[in-house]
Each structure stands twice: as C-alpha cells, then as structure tokens.
N, C-alpha and C positions, 0 to 999 in steps of 0.2 A: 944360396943367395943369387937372385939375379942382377945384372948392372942393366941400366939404364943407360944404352947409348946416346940418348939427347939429352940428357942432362949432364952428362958424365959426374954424375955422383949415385953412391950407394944408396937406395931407399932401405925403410924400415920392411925388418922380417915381416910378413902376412903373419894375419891372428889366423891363432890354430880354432878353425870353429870348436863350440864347445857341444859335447854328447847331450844327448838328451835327459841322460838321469842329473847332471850337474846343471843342467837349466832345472830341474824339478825340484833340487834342491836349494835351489839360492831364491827360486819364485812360487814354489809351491805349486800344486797342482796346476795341469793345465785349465787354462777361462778361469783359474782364481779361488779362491777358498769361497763356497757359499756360506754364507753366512746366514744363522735363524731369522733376520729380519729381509735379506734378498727372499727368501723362501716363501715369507708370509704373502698374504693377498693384496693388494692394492684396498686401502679402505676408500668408501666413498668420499667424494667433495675434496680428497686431498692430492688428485691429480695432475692440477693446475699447480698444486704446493709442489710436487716434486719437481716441476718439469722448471716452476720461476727461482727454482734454489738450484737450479744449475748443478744438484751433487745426484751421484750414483747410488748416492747411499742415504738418497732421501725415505723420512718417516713412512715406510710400506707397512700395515700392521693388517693383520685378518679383523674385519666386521665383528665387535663385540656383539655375543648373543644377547646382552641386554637391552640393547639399542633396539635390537630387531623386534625385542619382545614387547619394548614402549611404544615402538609406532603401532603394533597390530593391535594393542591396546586401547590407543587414541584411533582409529577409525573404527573399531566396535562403539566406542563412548556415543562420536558422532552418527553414529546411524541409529543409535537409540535415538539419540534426540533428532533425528528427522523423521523417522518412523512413532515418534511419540507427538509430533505435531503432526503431522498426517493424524493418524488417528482423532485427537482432538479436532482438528478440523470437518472430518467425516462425522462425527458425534455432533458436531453443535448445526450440520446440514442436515442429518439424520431427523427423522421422529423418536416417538418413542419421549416425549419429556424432553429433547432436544430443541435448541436454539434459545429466544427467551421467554421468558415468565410471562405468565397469564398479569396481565395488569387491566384494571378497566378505569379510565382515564377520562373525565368530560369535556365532551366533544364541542368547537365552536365553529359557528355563522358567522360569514364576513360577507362584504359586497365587494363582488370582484369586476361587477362591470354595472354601471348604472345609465341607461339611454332612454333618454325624452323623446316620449310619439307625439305623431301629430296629433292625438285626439287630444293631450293634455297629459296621458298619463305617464309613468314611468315602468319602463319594463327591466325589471333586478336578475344578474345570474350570483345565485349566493353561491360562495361556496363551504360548502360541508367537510370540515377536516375532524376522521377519526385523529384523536391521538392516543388512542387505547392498542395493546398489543394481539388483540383478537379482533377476527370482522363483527361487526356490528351492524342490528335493520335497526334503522331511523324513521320514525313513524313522520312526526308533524313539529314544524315549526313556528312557535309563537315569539313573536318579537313584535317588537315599536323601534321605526328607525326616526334619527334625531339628525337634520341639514344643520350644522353652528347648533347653536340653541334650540331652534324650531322642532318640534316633531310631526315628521311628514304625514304620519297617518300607522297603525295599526296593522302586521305581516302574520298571513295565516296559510301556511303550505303545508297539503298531502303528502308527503313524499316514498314513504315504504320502500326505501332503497338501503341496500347492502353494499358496508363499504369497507374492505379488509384494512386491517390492523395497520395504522402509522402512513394511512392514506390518505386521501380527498377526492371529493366527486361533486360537481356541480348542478342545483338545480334551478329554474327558473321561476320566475313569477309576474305578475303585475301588481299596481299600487298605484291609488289615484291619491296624489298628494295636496294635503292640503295647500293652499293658495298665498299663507306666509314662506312654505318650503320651495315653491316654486320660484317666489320672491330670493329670498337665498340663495339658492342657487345660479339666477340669472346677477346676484348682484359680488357674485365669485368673477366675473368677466374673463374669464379664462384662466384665473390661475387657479392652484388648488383651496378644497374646504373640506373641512371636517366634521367626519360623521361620527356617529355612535349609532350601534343596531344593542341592544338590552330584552331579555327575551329567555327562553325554554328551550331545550330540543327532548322530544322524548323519543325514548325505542325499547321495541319488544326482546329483542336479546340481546342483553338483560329487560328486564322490564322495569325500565326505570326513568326517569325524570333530571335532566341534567339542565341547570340554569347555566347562561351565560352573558357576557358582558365585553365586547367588544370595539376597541377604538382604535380609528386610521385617519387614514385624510383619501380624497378622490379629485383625481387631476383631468382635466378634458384629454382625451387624447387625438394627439396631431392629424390634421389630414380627416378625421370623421366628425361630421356637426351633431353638438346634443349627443356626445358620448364622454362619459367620464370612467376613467380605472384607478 
C-alpha cells in the first residue's frame, strides 16, 4: 500500500489488471463474436436503412438469387419489345407489300386561284388532288364552273400529268366567262362568293372515268386586284 502525502489518507488498492484469457472469457473473442448476418453481404437499396437505424446490427442480408434472376428477366421482355417495334417499323418503310394498300379513290378539281385579265377573261389554276393510295396519269378535265347561281361557261383541259398517291398538283387554264358571271362576281365587291366546279376527270392508269362535284367559296385576296383564292 502506498500513502499519499497530500492527502494524508490511504487510497484504494490499484486493480490488478486482468490476463488476457479472463478478458476472453467474460467478452468472448476478441472484435466480438461474428455473427451469420455481420458475415452476409450488404443487400442493395438497404444501405441508407442501416446507416438511419443507427444499429451495428442492422438488416445485412446476401442479394437473393431470385431478384437477380427477375430483373435479367424483365430487360430480355423489354428488348423484345423494342426490337419487335423496330422491325415492324422497318417492314411497313420496306417494299415487298409494305406500307399501305392499293386503294384507287376519285380524284377531285378545285379552283385554288381565280384572276380576271384585262381582255375579259379569267385565267383558273385548278387544283388536282389524287386521293387514291397509288400515283395516278390524269388525262382531261371536263367541268362547268358555277359564280352563286350563274354558270360561267364550260372547262376543257389536256393535262397527262402524274401525280402520286395522297397528293396534288396544280394546273392551269383559261375561260371566257359568260357576262352574268362576270356580273357576279363584280357584285361580291370584295368579300367572298361561292362556287361550284361539277364535272369529270379521267386517267389512263387506271383507265377510268371519275365524276366529281365540288363546292367552296373564293375570297379576293389582299394587296392583288381581280385575284380571288
């Protein structure tokens, strides 16, 4: 026992350190007994879980191999079905019976621009709209255009033009209109009047005869004199 001169009193005996093997017994191995879940893997996404539970002895589990086997599952699914739209899409750009069906459809005549010459007459740009799913020759156009009520006069154009499938193409003509249609039209005083064009178009492939029957209205347009659209 030692005394303490500055205090003059006896302290307590010092602790007899304890041996190694009596620590090993009272605490178990040293760094702690592992245990089968310290052992396992870190599963995903429960990372964050261990670390906001604050315990050592948070849910560590190994990656079920079933998990692994569902996802590789679900991205085979999905690349079929991208590789199954591709394809389909290449197929319907393709030939070969690709894209759409043969349809043959009768085709109509409109007036897409009507402008009064000085000579009196009226010079028409018609236009020609396939709406068949194949190109088509358009031979000749017979029509009667109608100003209101009036009928201007009698429409007879050459044309032989080819014009693919779900398109239009424009062509031109003249027409000396009768003298009530003229009348009509100057008494529109600018704002719109309504036509009808009634009439045929035929063409060689096919060779066939397609009537039609068309009606709009035709408005001056701004800024040009003696022009209507």
């Amino acid at each position: 026992m030692v005394i303490d001169c500055r205090l003059g009193v006896a302290p307590r005996p010092l602790a007899r350190p304890q041996s190694l093997k009596t620590r090993r017994q009272r605490n178990g191995p040293i760094g702690g007994t592992l245990t089968a879940r310290s052992q396992g893997v870190l599963r995903f996404g429960e990372c964050g879980k261990a670390r906001s539970s604050g315990s050592p002895q948070a849910a560590l589990e190994p990656l079920p191999f079933k998990h692994l086997f569902e996802a590789c599952t679900d991205m085979v699914r999905a690349l079929r079905f991208y590789l199954f739209v591709a394809c389909a899409a290449l197929t319907g750009c393709g030939g070969g019976g690709g894209g759409l069906p043969k349809r043959i459809n009768p085709p109509v005549a409109s007036v897409q621009q009507l402008r009064a010459l000085p000579d009196g007459r009226w010079e028409l740009d018609l236009r020609l709209q396939n709406f068949s799913t194949v190109p088509m020759t358009f031979g000749t156009i017979e029509a009667d255009l109608r100003i209101g009520e009036t009928s201007a006069g009698p429409i007879f154009l050459q044309t032989d033009i080819e014009i693919a499938g779900q398109y239009a193409d424009v062509v031109s003509t003249t027409l000396s209109p009768s003298a009530a249609a003229r009348e009509a039209m100057a008494g529109a005083k600018g704002g719109e009047i309504p036509y009808r064009l009634v009439g045929s178009i035929s063409a060689s492939k096919p060779d066939k005869r397609f009537p039609f029957d068309h009606a709009s209205r035709l408005a001056p347009v701004p800024g040009v004199p003696n022009t209507y659209r």
